[in-house]
C-alpha positions in Angstrom: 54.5 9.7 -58.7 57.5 7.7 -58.5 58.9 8.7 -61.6 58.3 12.1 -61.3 60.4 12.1 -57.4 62.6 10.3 -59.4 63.2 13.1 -62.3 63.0 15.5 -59.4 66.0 14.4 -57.3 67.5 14.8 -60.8 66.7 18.1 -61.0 67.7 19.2 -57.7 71.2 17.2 -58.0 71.7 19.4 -61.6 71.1 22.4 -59.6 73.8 21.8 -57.1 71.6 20.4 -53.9 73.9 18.9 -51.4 73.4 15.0 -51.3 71.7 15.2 -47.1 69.3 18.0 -49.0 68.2 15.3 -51.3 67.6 12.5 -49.1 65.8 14.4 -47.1 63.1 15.7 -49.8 63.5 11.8 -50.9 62.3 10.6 -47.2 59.8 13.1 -47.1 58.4 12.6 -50.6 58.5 9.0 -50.4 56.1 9.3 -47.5 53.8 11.6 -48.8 53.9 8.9 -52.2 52.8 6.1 -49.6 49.9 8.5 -48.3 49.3 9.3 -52.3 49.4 5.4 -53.4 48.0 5.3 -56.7 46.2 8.6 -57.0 47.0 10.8 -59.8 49.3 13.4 -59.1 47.0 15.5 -61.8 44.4 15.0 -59.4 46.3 16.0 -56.2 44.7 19.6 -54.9 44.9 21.7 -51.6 41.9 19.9 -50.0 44.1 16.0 -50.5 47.3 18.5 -49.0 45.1 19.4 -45.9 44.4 15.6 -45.0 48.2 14.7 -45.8 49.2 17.3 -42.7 46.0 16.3 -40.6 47.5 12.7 -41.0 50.9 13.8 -39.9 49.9 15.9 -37.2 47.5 12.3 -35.5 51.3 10.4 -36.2 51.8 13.6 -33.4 55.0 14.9 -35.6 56.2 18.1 -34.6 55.7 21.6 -36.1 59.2 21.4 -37.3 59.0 18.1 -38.8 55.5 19.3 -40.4 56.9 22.5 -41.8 59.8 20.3 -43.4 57.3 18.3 -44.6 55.2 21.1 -46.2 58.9 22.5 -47.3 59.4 19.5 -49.2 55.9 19.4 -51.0 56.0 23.1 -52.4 59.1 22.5 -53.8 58.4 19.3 -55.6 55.1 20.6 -57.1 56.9 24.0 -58.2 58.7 22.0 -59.5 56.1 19.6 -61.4 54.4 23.0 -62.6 57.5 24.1 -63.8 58.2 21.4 -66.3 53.8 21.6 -67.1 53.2 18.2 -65.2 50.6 20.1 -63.5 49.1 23.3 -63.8 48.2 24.8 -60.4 50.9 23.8 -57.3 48.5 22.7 -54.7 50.4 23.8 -52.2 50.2 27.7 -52.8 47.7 28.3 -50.3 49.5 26.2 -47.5 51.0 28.4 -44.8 53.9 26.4 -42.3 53.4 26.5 -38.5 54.9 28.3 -36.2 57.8 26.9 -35.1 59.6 27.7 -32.0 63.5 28.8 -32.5 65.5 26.8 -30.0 68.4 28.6 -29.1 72.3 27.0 -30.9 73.8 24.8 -28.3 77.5 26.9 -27.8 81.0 26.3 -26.2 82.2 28.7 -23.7 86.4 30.0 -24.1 87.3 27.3 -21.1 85.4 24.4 -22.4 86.7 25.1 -25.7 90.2 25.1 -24.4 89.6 21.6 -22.8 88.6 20.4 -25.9 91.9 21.5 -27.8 93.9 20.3 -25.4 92.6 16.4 -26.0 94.4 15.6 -29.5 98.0 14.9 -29.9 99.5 17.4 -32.1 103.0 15.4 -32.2 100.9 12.6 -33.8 99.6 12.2 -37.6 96.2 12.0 -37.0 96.7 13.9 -33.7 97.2 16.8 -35.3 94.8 16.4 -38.4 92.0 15.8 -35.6 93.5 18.9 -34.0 93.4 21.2 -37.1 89.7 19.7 -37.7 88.7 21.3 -34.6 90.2 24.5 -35.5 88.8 24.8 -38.8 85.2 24.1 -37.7 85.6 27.3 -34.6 87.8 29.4 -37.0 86.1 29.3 -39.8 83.0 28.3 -38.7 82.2 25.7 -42.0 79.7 23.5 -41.9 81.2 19.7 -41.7 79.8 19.0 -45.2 81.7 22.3 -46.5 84.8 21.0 -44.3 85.5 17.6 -46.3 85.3 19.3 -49.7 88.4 21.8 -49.0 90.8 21.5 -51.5 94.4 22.7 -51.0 93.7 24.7 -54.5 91.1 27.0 -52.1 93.6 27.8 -49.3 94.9 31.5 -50.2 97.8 31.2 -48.1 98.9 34.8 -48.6 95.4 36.1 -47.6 94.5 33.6 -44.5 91.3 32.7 -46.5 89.7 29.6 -47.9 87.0 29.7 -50.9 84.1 27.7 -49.7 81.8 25.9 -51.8 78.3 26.3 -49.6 74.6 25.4 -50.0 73.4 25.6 -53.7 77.0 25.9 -55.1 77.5 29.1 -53.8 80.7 30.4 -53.1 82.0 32.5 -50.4 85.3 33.1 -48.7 86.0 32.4 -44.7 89.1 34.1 -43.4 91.5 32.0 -40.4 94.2 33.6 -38.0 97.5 32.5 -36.9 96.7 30.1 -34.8 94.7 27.9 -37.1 97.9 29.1 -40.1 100.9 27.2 -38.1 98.7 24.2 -37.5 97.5 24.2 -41.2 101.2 24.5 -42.1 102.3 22.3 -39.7 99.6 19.2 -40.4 100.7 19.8 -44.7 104.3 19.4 -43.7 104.2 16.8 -41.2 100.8 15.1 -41.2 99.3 15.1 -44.8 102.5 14.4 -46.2 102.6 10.9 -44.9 99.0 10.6 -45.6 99.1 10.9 -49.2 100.9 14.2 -50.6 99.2 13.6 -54.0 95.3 14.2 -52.9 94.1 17.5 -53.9 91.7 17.3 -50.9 93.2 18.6 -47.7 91.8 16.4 -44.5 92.7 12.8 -45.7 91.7 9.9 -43.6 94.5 7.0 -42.6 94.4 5.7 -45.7 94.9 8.8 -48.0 91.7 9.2 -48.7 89.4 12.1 -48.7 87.7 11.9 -45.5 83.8 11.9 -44.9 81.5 13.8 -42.9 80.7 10.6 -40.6 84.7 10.4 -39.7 84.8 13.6 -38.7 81.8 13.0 -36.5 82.8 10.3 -34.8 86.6 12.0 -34.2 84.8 15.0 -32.2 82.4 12.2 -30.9 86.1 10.6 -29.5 87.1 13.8 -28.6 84.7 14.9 -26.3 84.9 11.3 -24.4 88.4 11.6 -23.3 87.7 15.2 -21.9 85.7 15.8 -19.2 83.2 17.6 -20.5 79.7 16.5 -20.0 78.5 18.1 -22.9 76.7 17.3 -26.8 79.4 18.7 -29.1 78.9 17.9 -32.5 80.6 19.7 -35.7 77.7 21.9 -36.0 78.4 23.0 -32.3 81.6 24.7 -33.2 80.1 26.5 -35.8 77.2 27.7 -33.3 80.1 29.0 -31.0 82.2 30.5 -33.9 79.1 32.6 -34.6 78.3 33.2 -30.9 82.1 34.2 -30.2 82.3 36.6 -32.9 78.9 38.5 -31.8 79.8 38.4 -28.0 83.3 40.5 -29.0 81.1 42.8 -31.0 81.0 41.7 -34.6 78.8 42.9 -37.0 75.7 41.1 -37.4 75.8 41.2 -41.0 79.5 40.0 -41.3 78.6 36.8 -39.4 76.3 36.4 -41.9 79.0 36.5 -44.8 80.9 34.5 -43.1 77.9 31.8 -42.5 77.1 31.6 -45.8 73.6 32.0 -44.3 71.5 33.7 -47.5 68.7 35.3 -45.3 70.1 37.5 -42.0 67.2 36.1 -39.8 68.6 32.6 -39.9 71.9 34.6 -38.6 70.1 36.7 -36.2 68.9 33.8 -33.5 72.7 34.4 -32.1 71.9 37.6 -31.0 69.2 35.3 -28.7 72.2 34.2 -26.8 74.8 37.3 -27.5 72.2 39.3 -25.6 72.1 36.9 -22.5 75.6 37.9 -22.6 75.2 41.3 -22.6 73.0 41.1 -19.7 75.3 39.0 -17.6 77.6 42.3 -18.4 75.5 44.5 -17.3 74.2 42.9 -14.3 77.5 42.7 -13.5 79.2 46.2 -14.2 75.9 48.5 -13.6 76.2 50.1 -10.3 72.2 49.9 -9.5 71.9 46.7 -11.0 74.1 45.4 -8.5 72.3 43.9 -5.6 73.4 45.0 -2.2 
């Protein structure tokens, strides 16, 4: 079956797969080859599928880590099917557990405001670190989407950046004024000194185009010199972009848009915490919810 993950990865890179989406069907699928040794993959049915998730679920793995697994599996045999490897995808039949939806980890306004207040905006990479931060609660981007802007995406008339998302697709993410004089100010003052030649916009000290880990580990920095106690990561400002827009009423199906999320269910677990909001609001306003 090596071979055939090999050709596979192929495939999926053709079709515009992010690299992390790759490496994780390649983790998974190299697993499930170790399971599979030398067997056939001809000879590979829904009863050899069955043991593969018993196995997995006596290595206790999760229902999540099992339904990424099983995720992973359908895919590669469509896939085999599709170029007449095999004729049947053994994995038709399998159905995913259920997993539970754990509610996106969110910053509140004050929080957020400690946060901005750590990076030096009169420094180089003060304010590039500064105007990462933005980006990520402004536009809500995923870090992965963030590294790939390009100044040639930034409609400065319109406040909007084109976004290349999962699976090459494209949408547009709009930013205010506060987010338009830092981006202004980091091109003038910041990138300038950087490297004014890249045709990527966040450049790391060197001049470079910088990576996903960076920007990790310069929130990771971040968060130590404030005093917050809490687990921020890239992905968190993204969680509180959505969570922000919904609690000041946004349309659920804007947020969406603006996610680049293609199904509105994988949107709609922010209503999860928008409605504890509302409920604090009640609670709080409603004359008889009041207690005396």
């Amino acid at each position: 079956m090596k071979k055939e993950s090999l050709n596979f990865y192929k495939y999926l890179e053709d079709k515009g797969y992010s690299l992390n989406t790759i490496k994780s069907y390649e983790k998974d699928l190299n697993q499930f080859c170790e399971f599979a040794k030398d067997i056939d993959v001809k000879k590979i049915d829904y009863n050899f599928i069955r043991k593969y998730l018993q196995f997995l679920y006596n290595k206790k793995y999760t229902n999540k880590s099992v339904s990424r697994h099983i995720s992973s599996l359908k895919s590669f045999f469509k896939y085999l099917t599709k170029i007449g490897k095999i004729k049947e995808n053994p994995c038709v039949l399998i159905s995913s557990p259920k997993v539970e939806k754990k509610l996106p980890n969110y910053i509140n306004y004050n929080d957020l405001e400690v946060l901005f207040s750590i990076p030096d905006k009169n420094d180089v990479l003060g304010l590039r670190n500064l105007l990462i931060l933005e980006l990520l609660y402004s536009c809500g981007v995923r870090v992965s989407e963030l590294v790939n802007i390009k100044l040639s995406d930034i409609d400065f008339n319109n406040n909007r950046i084109l976004i290349l998302g999962k699976g090459s697709k494209e949408r547009y993410v709009l930013y205010g004024s506060v987010c338009q004089e830092l981006l202004d100010k980091y091109i003038k003052n910041s990138r300038s000194k950087l490297n004014k030649n890249s045709e990527y916009l966040l450049l790391n000290k060197f001049g470079n185009k910088i990576s996903d880990r960076a920007i990790r580990m310069i929130i990771d920095d971040i968060v130590k010199k404030s005093s917050l106690k809490l687990n921020i990561s890239p992905h968190t400002l993204r969680h509180t972009f959505a969570t922000h827009l919904l609690n000041e009423g946004a349309d659920l199906k804007i947020v969406q848009e603006l996610l680049g999320h293609e199904n509105i269910s994988t949107t709609g677990i922010y209503t999860h915490v928008s409605n504890e909001h509302l409920r604090k609001v009640y609670l709080d306003a409603h004359p008889r919810a009041k207690k005396e």
